[in-house]
N, C-alpha and C positions, 0 to 999 in steps of 0.2 A: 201237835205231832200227827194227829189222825188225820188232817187239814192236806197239811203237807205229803202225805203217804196217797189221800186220795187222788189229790191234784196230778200226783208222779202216775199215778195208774190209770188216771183221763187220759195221759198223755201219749203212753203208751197204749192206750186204745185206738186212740187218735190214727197214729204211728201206724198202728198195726192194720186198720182200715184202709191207709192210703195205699198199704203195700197187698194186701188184698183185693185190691181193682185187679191186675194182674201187672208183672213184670215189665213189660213192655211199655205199661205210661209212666213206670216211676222215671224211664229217658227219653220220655215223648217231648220235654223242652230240651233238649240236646244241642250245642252249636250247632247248626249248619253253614258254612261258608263257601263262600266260589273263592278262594286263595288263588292266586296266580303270581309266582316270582317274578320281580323286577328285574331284567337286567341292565344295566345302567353302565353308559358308555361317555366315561367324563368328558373326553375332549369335544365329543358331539354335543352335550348339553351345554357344556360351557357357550362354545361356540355361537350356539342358536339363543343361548338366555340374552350374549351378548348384540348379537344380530337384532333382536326384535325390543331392546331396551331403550323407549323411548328419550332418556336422558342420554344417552352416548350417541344416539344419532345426533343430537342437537348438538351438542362440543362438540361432533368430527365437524359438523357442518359449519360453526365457528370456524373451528383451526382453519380447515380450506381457505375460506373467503380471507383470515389472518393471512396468510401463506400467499392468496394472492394479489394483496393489498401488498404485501412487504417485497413480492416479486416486482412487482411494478413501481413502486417509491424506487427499488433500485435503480429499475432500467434508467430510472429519469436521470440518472449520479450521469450516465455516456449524452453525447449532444447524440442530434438528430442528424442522421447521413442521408441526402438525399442527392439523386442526379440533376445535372442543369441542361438542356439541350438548346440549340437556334437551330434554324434551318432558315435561309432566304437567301435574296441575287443580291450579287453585288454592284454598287451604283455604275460604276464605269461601262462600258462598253463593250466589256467581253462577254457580257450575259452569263456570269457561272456560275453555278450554285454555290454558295456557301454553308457549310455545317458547322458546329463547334460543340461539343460534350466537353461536361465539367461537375465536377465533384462540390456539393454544396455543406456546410457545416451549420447547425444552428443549437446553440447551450446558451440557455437562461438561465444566467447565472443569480437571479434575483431572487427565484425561487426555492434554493439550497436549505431557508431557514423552513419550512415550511416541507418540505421533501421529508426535510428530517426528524420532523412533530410526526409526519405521518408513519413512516418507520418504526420511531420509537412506540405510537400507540397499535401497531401492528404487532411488532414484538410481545408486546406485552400482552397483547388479547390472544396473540398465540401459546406465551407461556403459561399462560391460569387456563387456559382450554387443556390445553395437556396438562398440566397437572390435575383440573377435576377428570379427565380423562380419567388418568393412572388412579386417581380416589375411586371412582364411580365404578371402574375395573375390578379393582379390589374389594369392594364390599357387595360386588355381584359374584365374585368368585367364592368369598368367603361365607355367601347365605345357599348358594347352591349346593356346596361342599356340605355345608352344614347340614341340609335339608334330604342329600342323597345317604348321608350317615344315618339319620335318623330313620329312613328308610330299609340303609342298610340291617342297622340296628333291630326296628319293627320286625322284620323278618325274621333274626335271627329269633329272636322271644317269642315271638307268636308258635314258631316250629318247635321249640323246645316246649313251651306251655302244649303245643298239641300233646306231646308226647306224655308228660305231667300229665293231663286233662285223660287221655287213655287207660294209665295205669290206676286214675283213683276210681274212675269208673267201674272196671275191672274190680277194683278191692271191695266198690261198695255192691255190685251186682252179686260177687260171692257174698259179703255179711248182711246180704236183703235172705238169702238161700237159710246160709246157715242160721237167721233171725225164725225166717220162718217154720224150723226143725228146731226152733227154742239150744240153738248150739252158740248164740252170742247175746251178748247182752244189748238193752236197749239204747243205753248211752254208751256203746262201742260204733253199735249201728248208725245213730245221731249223728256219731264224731265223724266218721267215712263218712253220709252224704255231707254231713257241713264241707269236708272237706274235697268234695266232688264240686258241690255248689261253687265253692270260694275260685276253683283253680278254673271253671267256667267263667267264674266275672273277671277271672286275668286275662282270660285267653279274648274274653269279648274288648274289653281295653286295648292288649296287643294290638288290633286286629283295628280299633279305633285309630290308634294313633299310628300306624300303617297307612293307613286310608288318607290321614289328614297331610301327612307328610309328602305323599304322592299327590294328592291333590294339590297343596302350595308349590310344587315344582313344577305340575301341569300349565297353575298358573302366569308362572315364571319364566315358561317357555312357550305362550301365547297359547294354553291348550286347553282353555277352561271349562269343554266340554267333556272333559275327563277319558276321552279315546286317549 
């Protein structure tokens, strides 16, 4: 019992030592943070995450060549129109020039089975471009969305923990006063900073995953130097 009685009274020496340096260093580890609000303009980042995403450049750039590979198998389905011209004298005697224009027609018709292997594999290479298109659309919009939430989010808790993080402050600076005019008890004063301590390492967390969330979208929008 004696054991336990002294240990509680070290402790309270301890305690009462630390708060003795003077007032000022018991919040001399204090958050300090450069906070600055995001403001975040969806259609703009969508926009640009989409713009600089190296996999949807490569399927638009599919689709096109698709598109004009199938434009051109078409063309082939019409013949070829082209003009016929002469110009020269005519044998007899009158010396007179002769001219003649004429419309000329040319369709290979041999070619039809083969036109149309190339169609079909044009087709096709443009229907899976656009569909990983529309895939790769969506799960860029759906990680962006996600990322600018979590941001959103970050903000709001960090701002609210500030305020949280002010008031226990505030409670434990008064039970440091009234500790020290022997008007609270030692394990009231303990509970206030534990509880000063604890809403500091939330606000530091906030403040973390704030940071990392704006970072992966910095990313995501070619910005990874963090301006």
């Amino acid at each position: 019992m004696d054991s336990k009685v002294s240990r509680k009274n070290n402790s309270e020496i301890d305690f009462k030592s630390s708060l003795g340096l003077s007032i000022d260093s018991v919040f001399e580890n204090d958050v300090v943070v450069e906070f600055e609000e995001c403001e975040l303009d969806m259609s703009s980042i969508e926009n640009e995450v989409i713009e600089l995403d190296p996999d949807i450049n490569t399927l638009a750039s599919q689709s096109l060549v698709a598109k004009e590979q199938l434009r051109a198998s078409r063309l082939k389905k019409f013949p070829d129109v082209y003009f016929i011209g002469e110009y020269g004298r005519s044998s007899d005697s009158s010396e007179q020039d002769n001219f003649s224009l004429g419309l000329g027609f040319e369709l290979n018709l041999f070619d039809s089975g083969q036109n149309n292997a190339l169609q079909r594999e044009a087709n096709n290479i443009l229907r899976v471009s656009e569909l990983k298109i529309d895939q790769r659309l969506n799960d860029l919009l759906s990680a962006t969305k996600r990322e600018m939430l979590n941001i959103e989010e970050s903000e709001q808790r960090y701002l609210k923990l500030l305020e949280i993080v002010g008031n226990a402050r505030e409670s434990y600076y008064g039970a440091v006063k009234l500790f020290e005019r022997e008007g609270i008890t030692y394990s009231e004063t303990k509970r206030l900073l534990e509880t000063y301590t604890d809403s500091k390492d939330d606000l530091r967390e906030a403040l973390r995953d704030y940071s990392q969330a704006k970072s992966r979208l910095e990313i995501m929008i070619g910005n990874s130097d963090g301006t």
